[in-house]
LUMFIRO-707140 format. One record per residue (C-alpha): x negated, y, z; residue in one letter. Coordinates in Angstrom, 1 decimal. Layout:
% LUMFIRO-707140
ATOM        X        Y        Z   rest
ATOM        X        Y        Z      a
...
***
This chain:
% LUMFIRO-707140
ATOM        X        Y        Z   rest
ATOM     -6.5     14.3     23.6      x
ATOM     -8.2     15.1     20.3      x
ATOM     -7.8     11.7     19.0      x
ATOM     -9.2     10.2     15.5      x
ATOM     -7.7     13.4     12.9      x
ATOM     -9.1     11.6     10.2      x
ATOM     -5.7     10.4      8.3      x
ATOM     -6.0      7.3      6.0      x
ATOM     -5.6      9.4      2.9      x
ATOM     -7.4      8.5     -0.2      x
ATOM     -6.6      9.3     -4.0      x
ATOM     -7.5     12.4     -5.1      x
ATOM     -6.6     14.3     -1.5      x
ATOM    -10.1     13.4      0.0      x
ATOM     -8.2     13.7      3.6      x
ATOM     -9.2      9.8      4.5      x
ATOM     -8.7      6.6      4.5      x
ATOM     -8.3      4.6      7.0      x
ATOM     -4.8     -5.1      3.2      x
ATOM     -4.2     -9.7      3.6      x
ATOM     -4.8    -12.2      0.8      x
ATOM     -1.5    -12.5     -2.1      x
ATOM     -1.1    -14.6      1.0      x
ATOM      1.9    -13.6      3.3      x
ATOM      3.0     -9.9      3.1      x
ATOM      2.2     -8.1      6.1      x
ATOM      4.7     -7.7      8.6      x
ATOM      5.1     -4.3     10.8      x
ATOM      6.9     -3.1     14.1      x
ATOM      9.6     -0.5     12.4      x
ATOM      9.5      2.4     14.9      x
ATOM     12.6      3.6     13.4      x
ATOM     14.3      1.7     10.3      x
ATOM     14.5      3.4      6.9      x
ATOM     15.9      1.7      4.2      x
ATOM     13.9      0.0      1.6      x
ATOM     14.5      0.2     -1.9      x
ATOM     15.2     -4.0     -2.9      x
ATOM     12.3     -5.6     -4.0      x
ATOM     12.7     -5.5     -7.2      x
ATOM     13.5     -2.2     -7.8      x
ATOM     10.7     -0.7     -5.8      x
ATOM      7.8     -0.4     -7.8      x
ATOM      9.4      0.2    -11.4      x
ATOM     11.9      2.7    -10.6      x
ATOM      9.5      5.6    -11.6      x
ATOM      9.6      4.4    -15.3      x
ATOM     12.1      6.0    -16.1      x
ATOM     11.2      9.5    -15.0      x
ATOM     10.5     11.1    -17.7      x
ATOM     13.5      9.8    -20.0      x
ATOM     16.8     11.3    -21.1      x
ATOM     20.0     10.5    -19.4      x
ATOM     21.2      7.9    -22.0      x
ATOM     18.0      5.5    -22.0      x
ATOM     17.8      5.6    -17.6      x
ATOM     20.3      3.1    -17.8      x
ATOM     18.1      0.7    -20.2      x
ATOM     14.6      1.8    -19.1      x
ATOM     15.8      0.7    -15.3      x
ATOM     17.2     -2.8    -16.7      x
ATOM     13.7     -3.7    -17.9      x
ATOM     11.5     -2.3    -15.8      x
ATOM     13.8     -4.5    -13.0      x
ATOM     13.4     -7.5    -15.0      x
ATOM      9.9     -7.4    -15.6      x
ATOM      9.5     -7.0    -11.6      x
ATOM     12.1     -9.8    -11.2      x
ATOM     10.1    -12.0    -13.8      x
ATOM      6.5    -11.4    -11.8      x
ATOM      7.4    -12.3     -8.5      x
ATOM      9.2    -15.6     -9.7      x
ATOM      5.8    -16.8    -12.0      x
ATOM      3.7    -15.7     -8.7      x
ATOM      6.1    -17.8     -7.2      x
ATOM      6.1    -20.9     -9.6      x
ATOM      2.1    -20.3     -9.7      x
ATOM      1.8    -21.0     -5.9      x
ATOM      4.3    -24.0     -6.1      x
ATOM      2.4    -25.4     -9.2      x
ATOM     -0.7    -25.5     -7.3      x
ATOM      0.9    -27.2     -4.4      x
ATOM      2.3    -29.7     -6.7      x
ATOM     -1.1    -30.5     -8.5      x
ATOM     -2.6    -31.0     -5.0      x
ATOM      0.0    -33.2     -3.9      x
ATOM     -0.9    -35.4     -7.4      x
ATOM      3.2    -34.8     -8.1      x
ATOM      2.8    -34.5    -12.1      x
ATOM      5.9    -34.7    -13.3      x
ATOM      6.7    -31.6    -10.9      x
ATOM      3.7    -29.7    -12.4      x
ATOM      4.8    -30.4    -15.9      x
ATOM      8.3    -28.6    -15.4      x
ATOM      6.2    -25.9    -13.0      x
ATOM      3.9    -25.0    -15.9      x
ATOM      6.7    -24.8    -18.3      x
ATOM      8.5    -22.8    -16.6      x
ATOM      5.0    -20.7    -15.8      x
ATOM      4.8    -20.5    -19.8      x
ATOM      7.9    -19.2    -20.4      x
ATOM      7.7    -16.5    -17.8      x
ATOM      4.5    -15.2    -18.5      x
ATOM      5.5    -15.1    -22.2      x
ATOM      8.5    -13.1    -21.7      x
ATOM      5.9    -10.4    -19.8      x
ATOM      5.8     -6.9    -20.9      x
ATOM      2.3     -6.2    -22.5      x
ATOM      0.6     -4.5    -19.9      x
ATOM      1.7     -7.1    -17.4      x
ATOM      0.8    -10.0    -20.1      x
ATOM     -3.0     -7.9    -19.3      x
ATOM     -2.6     -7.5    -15.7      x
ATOM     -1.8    -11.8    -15.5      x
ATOM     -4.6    -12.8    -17.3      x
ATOM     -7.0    -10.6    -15.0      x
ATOM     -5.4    -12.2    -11.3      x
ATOM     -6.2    -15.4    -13.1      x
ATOM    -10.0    -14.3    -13.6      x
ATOM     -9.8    -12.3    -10.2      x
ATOM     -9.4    -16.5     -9.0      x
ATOM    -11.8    -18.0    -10.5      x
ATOM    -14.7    -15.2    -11.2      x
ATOM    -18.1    -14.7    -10.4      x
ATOM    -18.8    -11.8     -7.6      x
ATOM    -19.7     -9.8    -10.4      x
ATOM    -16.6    -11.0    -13.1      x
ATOM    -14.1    -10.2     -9.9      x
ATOM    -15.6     -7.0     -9.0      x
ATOM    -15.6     -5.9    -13.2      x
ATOM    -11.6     -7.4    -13.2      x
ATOM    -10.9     -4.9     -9.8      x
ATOM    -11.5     -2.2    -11.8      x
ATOM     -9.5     -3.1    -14.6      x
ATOM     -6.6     -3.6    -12.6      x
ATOM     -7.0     -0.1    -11.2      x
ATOM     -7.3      1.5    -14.0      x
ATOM     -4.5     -0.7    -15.7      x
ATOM     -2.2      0.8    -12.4      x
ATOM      0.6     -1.8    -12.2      x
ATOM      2.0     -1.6     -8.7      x
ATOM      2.3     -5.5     -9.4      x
ATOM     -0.8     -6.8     -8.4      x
ATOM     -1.1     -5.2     -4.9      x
ATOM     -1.1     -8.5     -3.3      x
ATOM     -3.9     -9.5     -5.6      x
ATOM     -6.2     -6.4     -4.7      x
ATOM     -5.4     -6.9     -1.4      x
ATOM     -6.3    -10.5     -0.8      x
ATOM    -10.3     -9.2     -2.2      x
ATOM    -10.2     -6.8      1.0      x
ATOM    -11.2     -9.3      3.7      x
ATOM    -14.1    -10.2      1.4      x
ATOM    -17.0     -7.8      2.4      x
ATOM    -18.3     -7.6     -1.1      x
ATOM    -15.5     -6.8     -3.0      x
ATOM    -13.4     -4.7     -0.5      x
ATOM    -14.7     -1.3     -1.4      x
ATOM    -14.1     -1.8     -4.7      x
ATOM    -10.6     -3.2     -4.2      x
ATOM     -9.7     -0.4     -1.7      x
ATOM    -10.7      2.0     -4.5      x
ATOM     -8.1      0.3     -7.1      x
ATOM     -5.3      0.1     -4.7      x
ATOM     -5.4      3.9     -4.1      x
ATOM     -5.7      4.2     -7.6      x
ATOM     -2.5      2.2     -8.4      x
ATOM     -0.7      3.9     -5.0      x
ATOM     -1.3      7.2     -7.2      x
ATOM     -0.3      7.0    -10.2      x
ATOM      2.3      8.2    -11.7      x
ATOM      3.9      9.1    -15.5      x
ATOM      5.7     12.4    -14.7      x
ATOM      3.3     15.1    -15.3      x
ATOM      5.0     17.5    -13.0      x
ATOM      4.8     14.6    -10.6      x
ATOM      0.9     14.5    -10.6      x
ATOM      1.0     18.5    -10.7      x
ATOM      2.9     18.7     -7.3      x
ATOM      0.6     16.6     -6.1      x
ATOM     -2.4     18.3     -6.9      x
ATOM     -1.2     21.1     -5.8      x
ATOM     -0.3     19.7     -2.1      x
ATOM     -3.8     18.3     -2.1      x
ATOM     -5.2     21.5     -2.3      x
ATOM     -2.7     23.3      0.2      x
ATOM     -3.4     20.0      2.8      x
ATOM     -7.6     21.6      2.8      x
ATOM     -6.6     24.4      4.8      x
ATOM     -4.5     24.2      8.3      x
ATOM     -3.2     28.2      7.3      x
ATOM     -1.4     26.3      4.1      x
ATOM     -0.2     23.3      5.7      x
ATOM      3.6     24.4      5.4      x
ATOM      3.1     25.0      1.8      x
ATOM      1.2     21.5      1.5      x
ATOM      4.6     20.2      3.1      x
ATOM      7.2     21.6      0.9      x
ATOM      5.4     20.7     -1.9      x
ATOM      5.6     17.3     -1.0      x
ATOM      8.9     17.4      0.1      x
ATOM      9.7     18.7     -3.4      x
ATOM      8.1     15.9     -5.2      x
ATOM     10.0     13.3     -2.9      x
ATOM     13.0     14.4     -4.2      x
ATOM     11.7     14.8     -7.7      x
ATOM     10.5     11.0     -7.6      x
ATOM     11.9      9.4     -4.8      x
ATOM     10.6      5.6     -5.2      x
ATOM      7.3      7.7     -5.6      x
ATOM      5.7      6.1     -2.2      x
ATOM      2.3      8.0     -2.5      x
ATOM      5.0     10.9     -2.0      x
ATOM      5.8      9.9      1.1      x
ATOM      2.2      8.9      2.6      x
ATOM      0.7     12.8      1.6      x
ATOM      3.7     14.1      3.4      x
ATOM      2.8     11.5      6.1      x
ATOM     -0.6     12.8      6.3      x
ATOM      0.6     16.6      6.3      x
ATOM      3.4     16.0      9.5      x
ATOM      0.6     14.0     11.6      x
ATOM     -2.1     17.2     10.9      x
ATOM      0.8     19.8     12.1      x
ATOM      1.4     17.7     15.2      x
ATOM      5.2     16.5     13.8      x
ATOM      4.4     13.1     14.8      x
ATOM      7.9     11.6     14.6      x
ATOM      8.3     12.9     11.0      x
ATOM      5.1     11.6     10.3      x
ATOM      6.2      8.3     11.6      x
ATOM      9.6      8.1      9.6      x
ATOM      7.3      8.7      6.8      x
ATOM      5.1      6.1      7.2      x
ATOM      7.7      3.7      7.9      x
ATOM      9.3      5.4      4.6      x
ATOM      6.0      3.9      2.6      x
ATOM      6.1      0.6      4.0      x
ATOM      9.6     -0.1      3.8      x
ATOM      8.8      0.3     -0.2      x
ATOM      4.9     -0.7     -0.7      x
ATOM      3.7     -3.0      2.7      x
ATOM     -0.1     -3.6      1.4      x
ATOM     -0.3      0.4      2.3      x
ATOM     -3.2      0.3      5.0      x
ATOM     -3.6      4.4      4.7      x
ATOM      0.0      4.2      6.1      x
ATOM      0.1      1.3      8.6      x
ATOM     -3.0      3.1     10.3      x
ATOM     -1.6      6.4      9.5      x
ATOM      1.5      4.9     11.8      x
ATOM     -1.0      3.8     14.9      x
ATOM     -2.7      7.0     14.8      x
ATOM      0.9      8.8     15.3      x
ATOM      1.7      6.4     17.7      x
ATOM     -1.4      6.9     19.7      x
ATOM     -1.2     10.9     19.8      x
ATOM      2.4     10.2     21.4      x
ATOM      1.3      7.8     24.0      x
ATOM      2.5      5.0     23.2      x
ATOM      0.1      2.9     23.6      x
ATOM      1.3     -0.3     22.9      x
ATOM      3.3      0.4     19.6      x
ATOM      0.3      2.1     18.4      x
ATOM     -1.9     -1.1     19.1      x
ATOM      0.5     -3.5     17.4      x
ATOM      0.6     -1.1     14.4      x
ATOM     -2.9     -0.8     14.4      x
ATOM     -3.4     -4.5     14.4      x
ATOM     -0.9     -5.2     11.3      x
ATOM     -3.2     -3.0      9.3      x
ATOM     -5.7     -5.2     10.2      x
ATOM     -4.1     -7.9      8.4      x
ATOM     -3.9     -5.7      5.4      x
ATOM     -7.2     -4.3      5.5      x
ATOM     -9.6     -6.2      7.8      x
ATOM    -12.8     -3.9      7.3      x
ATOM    -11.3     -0.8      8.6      x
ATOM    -13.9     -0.8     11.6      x
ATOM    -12.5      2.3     12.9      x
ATOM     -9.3      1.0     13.6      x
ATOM    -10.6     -2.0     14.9      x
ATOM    -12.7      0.1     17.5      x
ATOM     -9.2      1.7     18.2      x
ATOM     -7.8     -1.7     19.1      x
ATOM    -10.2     -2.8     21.2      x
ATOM    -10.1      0.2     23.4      x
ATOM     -6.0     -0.1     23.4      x
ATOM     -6.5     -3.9     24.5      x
ATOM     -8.3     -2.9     27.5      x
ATOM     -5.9     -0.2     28.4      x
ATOM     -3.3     -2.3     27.7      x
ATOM     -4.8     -5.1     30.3      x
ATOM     -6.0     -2.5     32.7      x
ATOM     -2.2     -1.0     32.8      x
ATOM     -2.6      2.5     32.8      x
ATOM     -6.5      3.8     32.0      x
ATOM     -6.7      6.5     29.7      x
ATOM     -7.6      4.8     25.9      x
ATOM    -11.0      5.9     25.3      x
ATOM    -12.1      6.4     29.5      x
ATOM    -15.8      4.8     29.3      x
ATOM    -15.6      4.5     25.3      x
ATOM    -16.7      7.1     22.5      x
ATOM    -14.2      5.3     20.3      x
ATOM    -11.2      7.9     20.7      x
ATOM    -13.2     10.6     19.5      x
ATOM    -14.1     10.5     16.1      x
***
């Protein structure tokens, strides 16, 4: 069956692409458990790739308290506006203290990336669409949730989709972003797949809380037909970054080329969550639904959707 062979790339790869509100993460069916690095240590343990061996030690300490300090203000944000709602003001008061110190004790660049959410909140179509493009470029891993909360709005989605790959992407190690270009180029070509692969096995263990890493080595597996690697690194990507749509549809797609049917349907429907507007995957998950209730048809039988 020559199903969909578009993978959800994105970035700089141009293979394709295929994310919720900073509303509940997205949850997915694990088809095989990797471990995930703990959640404050996901995102920030790349700073410290290009630093000598006796300032890892430091870099890693602040780069897990910054994370630590960002989830608990997003948390005390949420709770303060609970509070206000529920007229409890002396709650508020000790919530917005608390929401001062926090955000004080920031690094720059996240001091930045806080005062953009807030306008991402509150903005015109145009302000919010102008502060999606600053967060991009501004690359903190941080704000995921944010970006992904503007994806189930129709006029902001392709711009948020755009600033989430750009975030997925980026890295500081120079010979990091090197590999990568160079696996880009190798994935154009089915004759230099193998070579695609090895580079991006290479710069997995060069950066290994590199998740982008993972997804282009993802992407590579499903094109050679190594769908169970494919899957272990897509579940590799989620277990670290889980507003990854390439990746949760990258995961159905695998799924589906294996036949089974309804694992790739319920992984196709948690990217949904993520990323509402991918209309190709929703096409997929219609046609799985019917096979699914019709109990054996062949997805696609009396549907152009399997063939894209």
């Amino acid at each position: 069956m020559q199903a969909f062979r578009r993978w959800p790339g994105g970035g700089t790869c141009n293979i394709r692409r295929a994310a919720s509100s900073s509303s509940p993460r997205p949850c997915f069916v694990r088809v095989r458990e990797v471990p995930a690095c703990p959640t404050a240590r996901r995102e920030l343990l790349r700073t410290t790739a290009s630093l000598g061996a006796d300032d890892v030690q430091t870099a890693t300490s602040s780069a897990l308290d910054a994370a630590q300090t960002w989830e608990r203000l997003s948390l005390v944000t949420r709770q303060l506006k609970v509070a206000v709602a529920d007229e409890d003001y002396a709650l508020a008061a000790k919530l917005r203290d608390e929401q001062k110190t926090l955000s004080d004790s920031l690094p720059p660049i996240l001091q930045y990336a806080l005062g953009q959410v807030a306008k991402l909140r509150t903005g015109t179509t145009q302000e919010q669409l102008q502060t999606i493009l600053n967060l991009g470029e501004a690359g903190e891993p941080a704000v995921i949730p944010d970006l992904a909360s503007c994806l189930s709005n129709p006029e902001l989605a392709d711009t948020a989709e755009k600033a989430m790959w750009a975030i997925f992407m980026k890295n500081k190690d120079p010979r990091v972003n090197e590999l990568m270009q160079e696996g880009c180029m190798y994935m154009r070509s089915p004759a230099t797949y193998d070579k695609a692969l090895g580079v991006f096995s290479q710069m997995i263990q060069l950066a290994p809380s590199y998740v982008e890493g993972y997804n282009k080595r993802a992407t590579v597996n499903y094109l050679m037909g190594r769908h169970q690697a494919s899957i272990d690194d897509c579940n590799a990507v989620l277990g670290m970054q889980p507003y990854h749509f390439g990746a949760a549809s990258g995961l159905g797609l695998c799924l589906l080329q294996m036949s089974r049917y309804e694992e790739a349907l319920a992984a196709f429907e948690a990217a949904l969550v993520i990323h509402p507007g991918m209309s190709n995957i929703r096409r997929f998950v219609a046609d799985l639904r019917r096979h699914v209730a019709t109990d054996g048809q062949e997805p696609g039988a009396g549907g152009a959707a399997w063939q894209q």
